[in-house]
PLY file of the C-alpha trace (Angstrom):
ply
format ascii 1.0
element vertex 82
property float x
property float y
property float z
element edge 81
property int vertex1
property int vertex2
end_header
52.25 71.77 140.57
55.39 70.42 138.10
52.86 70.22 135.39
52.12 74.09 135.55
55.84 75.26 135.71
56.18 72.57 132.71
53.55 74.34 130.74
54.54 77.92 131.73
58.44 77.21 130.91
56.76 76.02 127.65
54.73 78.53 127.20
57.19 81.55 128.04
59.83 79.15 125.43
57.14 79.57 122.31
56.73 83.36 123.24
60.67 84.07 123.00
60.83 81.58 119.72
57.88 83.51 118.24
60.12 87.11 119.17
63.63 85.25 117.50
62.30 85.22 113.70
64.39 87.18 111.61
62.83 90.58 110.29
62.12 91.02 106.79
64.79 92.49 104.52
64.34 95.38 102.15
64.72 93.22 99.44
62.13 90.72 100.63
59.85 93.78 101.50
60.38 95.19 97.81
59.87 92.01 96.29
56.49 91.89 98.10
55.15 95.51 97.18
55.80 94.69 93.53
53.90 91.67 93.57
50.90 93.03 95.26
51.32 95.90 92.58
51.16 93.49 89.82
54.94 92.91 89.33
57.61 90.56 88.91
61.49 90.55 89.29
62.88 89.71 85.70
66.43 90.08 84.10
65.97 92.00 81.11
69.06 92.48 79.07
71.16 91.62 82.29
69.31 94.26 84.75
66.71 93.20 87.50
64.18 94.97 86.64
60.59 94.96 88.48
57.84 94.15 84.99
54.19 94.73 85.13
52.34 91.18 84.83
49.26 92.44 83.74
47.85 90.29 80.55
46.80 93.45 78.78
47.99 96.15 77.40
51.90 96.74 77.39
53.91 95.58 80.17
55.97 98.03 81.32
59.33 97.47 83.71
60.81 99.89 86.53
64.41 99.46 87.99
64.59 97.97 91.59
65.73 101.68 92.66
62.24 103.16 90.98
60.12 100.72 92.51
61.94 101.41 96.13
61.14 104.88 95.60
57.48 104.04 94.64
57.31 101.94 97.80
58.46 104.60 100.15
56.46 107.05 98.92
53.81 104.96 98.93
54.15 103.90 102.69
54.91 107.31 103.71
51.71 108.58 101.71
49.35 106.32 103.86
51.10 107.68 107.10
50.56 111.19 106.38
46.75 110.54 105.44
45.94 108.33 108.47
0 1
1 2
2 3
3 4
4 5
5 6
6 7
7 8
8 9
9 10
10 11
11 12
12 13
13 14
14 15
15 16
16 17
17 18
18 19
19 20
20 21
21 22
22 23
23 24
24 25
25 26
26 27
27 28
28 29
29 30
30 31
31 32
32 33
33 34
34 35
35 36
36 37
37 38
38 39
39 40
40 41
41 42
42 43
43 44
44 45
45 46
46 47
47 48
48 49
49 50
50 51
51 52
52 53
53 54
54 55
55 56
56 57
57 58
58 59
59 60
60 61
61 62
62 63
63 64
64 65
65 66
66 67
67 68
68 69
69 70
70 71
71 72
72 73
73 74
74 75
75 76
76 77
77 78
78 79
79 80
80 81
């Protein structure tokens, strides 16, 4: 009978653990948009700027306020069509 309330107290201690990780920032969430987009934070002339990483082509680069707009219009876009 001790055993179960061990593993239960255990258990329910995980479960609250699992609840206490921090949630992601917007800067975080940016920064992970623009690399599954193909881009990468770079200073360019002093600026953070979001640059494409593509091998190809030119390589363009979007301040971190364009990219946050193409990420929330992007987001919002897939709730509308859903």
């Amino acid at each position: 009978m001790d055993k179960r309330i061990i593993y239960v107290s255990a258990l329910g201690f995980l479960a609250l653990a699992g609840c206490a990780t921090s949630p992601a920032t917007r800067e975080h969430m940016l920064a992970t948009f623009a690399k599954q987009h193909g881009y990468r934070l770079v200073d360019v002339n002093g600026d953070e700027e979001y640059c494409s990483t593509k091998t190809y082509g030119h390589h363009p680069c979007v301040s971190k306020d364009t990219m946050a707009w193409y990420m929330d219009h992007t987001h919002t876009a897939l709730w509308v069509s859903s």
